[in-house]
MARDRENZA-166131 format. One record per residue: x negated, y, z of N, C-alpha, C in turn; residue number from 1. Coordinates in steps of 0.001 Angstrom, whole numbers, plus 524288, in hexadecimal, padded with zeros to 5 digits. Each point is the difference from the previous one (the first is absolute). Layout:
! MARDRENZA-166131
<n_east = X	n_north = Y	n_up = Z	ca_east = X	ca_north = Y	ca_up = Z	c_east = X	c_north = Y	c_up = Z	k = NUM> .
...
//
This chain:
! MARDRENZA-166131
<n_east = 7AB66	n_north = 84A73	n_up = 81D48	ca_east = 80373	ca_north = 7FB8E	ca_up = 7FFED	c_east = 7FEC2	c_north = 7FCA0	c_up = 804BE	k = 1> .
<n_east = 8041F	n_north = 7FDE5	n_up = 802CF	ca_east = 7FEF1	ca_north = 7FC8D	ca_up = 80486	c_east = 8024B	c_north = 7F97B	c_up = 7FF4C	k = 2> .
<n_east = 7FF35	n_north = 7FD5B	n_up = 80251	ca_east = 802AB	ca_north = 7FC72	ca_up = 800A5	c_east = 80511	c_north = 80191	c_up = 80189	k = 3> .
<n_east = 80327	n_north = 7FBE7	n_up = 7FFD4	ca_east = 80762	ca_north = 7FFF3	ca_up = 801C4	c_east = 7FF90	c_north = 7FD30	c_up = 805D8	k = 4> .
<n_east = 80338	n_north = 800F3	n_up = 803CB	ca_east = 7FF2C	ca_north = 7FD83	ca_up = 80609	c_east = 8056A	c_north = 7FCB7	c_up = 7FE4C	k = 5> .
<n_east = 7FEEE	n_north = 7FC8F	n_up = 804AA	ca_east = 80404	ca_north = 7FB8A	ca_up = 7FFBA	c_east = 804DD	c_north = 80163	c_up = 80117	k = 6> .
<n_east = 8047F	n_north = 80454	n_up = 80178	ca_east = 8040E	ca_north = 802B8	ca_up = 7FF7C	c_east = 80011	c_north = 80097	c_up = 7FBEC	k = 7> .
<n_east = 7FC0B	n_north = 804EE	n_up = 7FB7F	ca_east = 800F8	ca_north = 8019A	ca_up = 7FC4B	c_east = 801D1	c_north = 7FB6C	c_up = 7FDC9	k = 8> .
<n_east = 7FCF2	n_north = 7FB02	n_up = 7FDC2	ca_east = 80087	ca_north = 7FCCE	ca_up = 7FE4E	c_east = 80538	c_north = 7FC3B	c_up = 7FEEF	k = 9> .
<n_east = 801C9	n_north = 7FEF2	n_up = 8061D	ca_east = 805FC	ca_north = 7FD54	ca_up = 800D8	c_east = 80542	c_north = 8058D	c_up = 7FDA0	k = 10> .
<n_east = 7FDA1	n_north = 804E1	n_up = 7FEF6	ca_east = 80450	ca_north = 80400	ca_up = 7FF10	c_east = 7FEB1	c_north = 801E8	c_up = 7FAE4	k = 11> .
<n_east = 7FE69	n_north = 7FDF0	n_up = 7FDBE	ca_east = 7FEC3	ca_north = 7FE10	ca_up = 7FA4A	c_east = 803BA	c_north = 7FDE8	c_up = 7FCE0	k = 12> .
<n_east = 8029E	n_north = 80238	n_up = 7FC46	ca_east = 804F4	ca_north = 7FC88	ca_up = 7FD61	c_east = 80061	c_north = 80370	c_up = 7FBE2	k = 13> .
<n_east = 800D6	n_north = 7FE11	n_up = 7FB45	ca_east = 80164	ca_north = 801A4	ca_up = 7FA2A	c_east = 7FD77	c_north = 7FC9A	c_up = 7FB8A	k = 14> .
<n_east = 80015	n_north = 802D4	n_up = 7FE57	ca_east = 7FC71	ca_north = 7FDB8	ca_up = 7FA7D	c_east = 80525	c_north = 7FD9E	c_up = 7FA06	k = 15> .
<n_east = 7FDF9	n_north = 800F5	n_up = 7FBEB	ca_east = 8040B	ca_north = 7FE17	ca_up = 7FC7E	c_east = 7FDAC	c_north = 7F9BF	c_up = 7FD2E	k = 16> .
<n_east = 7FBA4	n_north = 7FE60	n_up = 80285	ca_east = 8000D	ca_north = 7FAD1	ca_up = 7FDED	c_east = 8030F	c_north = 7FC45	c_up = 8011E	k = 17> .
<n_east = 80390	n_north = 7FFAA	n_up = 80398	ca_east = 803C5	ca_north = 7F990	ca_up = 7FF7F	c_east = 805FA	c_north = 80259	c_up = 7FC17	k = 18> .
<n_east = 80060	n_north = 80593	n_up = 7FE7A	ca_east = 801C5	ca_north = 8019F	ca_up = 7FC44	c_east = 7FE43	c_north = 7FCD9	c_up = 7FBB4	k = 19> .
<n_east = 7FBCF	n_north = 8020C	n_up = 7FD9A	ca_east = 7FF26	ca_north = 7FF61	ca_up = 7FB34	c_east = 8002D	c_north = 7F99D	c_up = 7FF59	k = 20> .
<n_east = 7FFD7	n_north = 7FC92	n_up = 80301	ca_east = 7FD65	ca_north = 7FB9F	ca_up = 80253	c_east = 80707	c_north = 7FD3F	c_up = 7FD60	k = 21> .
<n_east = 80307	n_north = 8014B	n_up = 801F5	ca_east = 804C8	ca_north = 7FEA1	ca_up = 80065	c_east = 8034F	c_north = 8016C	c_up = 7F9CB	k = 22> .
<n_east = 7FDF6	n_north = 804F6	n_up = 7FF14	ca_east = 800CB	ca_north = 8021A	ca_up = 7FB22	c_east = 7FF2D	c_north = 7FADB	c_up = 7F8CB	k = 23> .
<n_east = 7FA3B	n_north = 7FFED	n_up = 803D6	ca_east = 7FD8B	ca_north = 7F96F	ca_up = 7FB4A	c_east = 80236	c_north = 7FD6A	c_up = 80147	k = 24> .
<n_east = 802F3	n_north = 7FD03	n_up = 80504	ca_east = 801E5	ca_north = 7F92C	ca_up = 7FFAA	c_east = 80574	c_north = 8022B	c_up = 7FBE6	k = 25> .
<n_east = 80221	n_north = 8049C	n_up = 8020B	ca_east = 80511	ca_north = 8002E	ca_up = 7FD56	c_east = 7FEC2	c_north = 7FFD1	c_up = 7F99C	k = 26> .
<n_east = 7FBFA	n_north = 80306	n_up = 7FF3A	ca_east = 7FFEE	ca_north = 80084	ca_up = 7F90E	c_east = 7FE7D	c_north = 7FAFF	c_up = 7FF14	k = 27> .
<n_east = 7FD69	n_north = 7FC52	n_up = 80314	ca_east = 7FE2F	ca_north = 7FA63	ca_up = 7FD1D	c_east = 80453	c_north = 7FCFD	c_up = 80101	k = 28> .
<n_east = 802B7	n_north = 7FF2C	n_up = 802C2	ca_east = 80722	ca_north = 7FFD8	ca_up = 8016C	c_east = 8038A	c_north = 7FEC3	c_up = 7FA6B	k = 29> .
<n_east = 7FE14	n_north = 80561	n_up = 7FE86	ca_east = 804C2	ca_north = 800B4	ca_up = 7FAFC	c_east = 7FD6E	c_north = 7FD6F	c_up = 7FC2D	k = 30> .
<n_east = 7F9BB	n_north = 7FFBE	n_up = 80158	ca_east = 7FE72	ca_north = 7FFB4	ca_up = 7F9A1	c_east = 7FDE7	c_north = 7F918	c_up = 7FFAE	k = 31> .
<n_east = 80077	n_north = 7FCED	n_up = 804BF	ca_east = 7FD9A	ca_north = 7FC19	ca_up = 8004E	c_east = 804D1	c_north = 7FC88	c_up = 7FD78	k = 32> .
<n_east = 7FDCE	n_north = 7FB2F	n_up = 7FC55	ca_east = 801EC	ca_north = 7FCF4	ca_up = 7FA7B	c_east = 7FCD6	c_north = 7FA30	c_up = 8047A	k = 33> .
<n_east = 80595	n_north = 7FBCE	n_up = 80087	ca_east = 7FED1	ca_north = 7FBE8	ca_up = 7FF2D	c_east = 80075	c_north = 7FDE5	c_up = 8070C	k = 34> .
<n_east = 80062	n_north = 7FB3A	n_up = 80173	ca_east = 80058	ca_north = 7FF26	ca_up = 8042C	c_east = 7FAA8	c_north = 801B3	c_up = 8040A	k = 35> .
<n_east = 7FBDA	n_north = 7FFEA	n_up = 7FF25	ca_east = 7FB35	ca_north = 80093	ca_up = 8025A	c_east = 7FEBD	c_north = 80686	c_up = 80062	k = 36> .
<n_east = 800CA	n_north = 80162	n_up = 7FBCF	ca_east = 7FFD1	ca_north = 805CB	ca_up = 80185	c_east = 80444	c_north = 80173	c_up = 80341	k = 37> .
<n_east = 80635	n_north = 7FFC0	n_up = 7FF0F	ca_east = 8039E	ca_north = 8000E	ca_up = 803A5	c_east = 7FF15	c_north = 8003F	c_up = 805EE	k = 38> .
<n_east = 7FCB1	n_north = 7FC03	n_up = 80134	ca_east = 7FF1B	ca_north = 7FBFC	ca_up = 8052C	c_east = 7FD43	c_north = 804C5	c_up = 802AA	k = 39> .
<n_east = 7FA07	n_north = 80173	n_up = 7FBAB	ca_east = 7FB6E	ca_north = 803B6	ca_up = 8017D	c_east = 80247	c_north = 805C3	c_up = 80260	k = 40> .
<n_east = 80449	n_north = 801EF	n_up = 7FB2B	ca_east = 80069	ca_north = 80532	ca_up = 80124	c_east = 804A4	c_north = 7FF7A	c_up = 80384	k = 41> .
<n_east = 802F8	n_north = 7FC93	n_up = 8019E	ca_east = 80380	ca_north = 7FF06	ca_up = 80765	c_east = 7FCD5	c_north = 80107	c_up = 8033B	k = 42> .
<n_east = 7FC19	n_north = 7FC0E	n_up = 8000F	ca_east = 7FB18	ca_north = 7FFB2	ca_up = 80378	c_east = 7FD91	c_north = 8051E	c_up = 7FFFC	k = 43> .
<n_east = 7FD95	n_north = 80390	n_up = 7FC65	ca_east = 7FECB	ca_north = 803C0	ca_up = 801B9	c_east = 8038A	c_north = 80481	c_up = 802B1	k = 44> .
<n_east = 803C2	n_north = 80023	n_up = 7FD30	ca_east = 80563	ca_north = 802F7	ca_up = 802F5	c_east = 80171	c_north = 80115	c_up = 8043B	k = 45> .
<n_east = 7FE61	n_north = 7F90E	n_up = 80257	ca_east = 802C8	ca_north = 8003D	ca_up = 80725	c_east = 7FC32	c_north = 80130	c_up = 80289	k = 46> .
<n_east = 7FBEA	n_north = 7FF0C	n_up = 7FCD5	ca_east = 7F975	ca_north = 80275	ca_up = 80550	c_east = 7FF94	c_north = 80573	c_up = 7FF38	k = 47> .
<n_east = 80202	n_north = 802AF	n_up = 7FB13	ca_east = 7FF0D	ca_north = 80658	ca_up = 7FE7F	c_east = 804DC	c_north = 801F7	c_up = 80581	k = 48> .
<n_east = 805EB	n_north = 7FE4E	n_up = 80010	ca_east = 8027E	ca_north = 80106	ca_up = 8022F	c_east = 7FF4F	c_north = 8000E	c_up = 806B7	k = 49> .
<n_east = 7FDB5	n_north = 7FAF7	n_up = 80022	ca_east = 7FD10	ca_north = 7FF78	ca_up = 80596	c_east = 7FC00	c_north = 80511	c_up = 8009C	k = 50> .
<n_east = 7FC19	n_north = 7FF66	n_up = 7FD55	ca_east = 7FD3E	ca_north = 803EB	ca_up = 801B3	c_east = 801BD	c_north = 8049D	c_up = 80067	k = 51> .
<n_east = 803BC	n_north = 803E9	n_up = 7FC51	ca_east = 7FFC4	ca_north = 80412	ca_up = 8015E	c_east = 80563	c_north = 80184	c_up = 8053B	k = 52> .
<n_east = 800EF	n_north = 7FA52	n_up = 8000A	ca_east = 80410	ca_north = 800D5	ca_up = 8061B	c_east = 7FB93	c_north = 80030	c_up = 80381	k = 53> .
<n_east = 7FC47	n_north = 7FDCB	n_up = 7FF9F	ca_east = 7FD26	ca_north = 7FD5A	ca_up = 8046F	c_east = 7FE48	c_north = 8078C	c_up = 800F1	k = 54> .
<n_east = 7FDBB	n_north = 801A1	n_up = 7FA37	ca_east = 7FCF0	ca_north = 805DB	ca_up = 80075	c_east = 80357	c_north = 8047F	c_up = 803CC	k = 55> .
<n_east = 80303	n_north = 7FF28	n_up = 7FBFE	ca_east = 804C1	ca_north = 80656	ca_up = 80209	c_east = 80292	c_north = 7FC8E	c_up = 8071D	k = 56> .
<n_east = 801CC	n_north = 7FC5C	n_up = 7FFB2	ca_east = 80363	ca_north = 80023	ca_up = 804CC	c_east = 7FBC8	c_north = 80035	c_up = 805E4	k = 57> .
<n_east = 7FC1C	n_north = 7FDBD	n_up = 7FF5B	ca_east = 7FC43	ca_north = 7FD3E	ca_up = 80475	c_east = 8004D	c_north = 804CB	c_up = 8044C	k = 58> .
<n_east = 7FE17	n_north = 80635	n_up = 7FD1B	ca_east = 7FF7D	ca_north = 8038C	ca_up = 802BB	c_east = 80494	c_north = 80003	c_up = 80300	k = 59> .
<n_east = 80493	n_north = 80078	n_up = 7FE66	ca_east = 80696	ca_north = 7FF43	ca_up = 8027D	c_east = 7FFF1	c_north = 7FCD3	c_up = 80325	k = 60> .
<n_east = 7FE83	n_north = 7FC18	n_up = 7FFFA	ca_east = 80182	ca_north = 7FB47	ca_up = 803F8	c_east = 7FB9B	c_north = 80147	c_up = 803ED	k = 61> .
<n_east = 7FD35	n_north = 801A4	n_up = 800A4	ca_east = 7FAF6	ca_north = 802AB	ca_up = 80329	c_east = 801BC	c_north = 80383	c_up = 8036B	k = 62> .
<n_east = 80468	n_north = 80302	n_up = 7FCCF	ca_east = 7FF12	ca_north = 8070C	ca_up = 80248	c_east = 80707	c_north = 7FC2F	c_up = 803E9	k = 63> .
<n_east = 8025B	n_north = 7FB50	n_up = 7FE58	ca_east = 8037F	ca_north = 7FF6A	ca_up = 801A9	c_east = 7FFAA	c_north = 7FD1E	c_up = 80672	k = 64> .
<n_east = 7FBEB	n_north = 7FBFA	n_up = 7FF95	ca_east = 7FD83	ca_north = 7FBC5	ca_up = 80271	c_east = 7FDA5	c_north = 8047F	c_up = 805AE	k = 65> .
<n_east = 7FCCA	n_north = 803FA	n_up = 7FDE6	ca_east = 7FEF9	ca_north = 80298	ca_up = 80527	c_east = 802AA	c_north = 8027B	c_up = 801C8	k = 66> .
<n_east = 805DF	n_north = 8021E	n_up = 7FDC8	ca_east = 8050A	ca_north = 80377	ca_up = 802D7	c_east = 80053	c_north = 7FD5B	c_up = 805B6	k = 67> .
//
């Protein structure tokens, strides 16, 4: 086993955690009762949504930015 070099590293992209991540704000979404939970599971929603734009697109805007 070696270390990863700093290419490998930047060409690095996947993973299913801002999936699953996004998966929970939605189920606490449906299931959140009352103004404060409401508020919580928005709030988690738009940062789950952020993040997994931030995950999946970054490589794209990368591979676009150096064309």
């Amino acid at each position: 086993m070696r270390e990863l070099t700093a290419n490998e590293i930047e060409a690095t992209t996947g993973g299913v955690l801002p999936i699953v991540g996004i998966g929970i704000a939605i189920a606490s979404k449906l299931s959140a009762t009352g103004l404060a939970g409401w508020a919580l599971s928005s709030a988690g929603l738009i940062l789950s949504s952020y993040q997994v734009a931030e995950h999946y697109l970054e490589p794209k805007l990368k591979q676009i930015h150096n064309q």
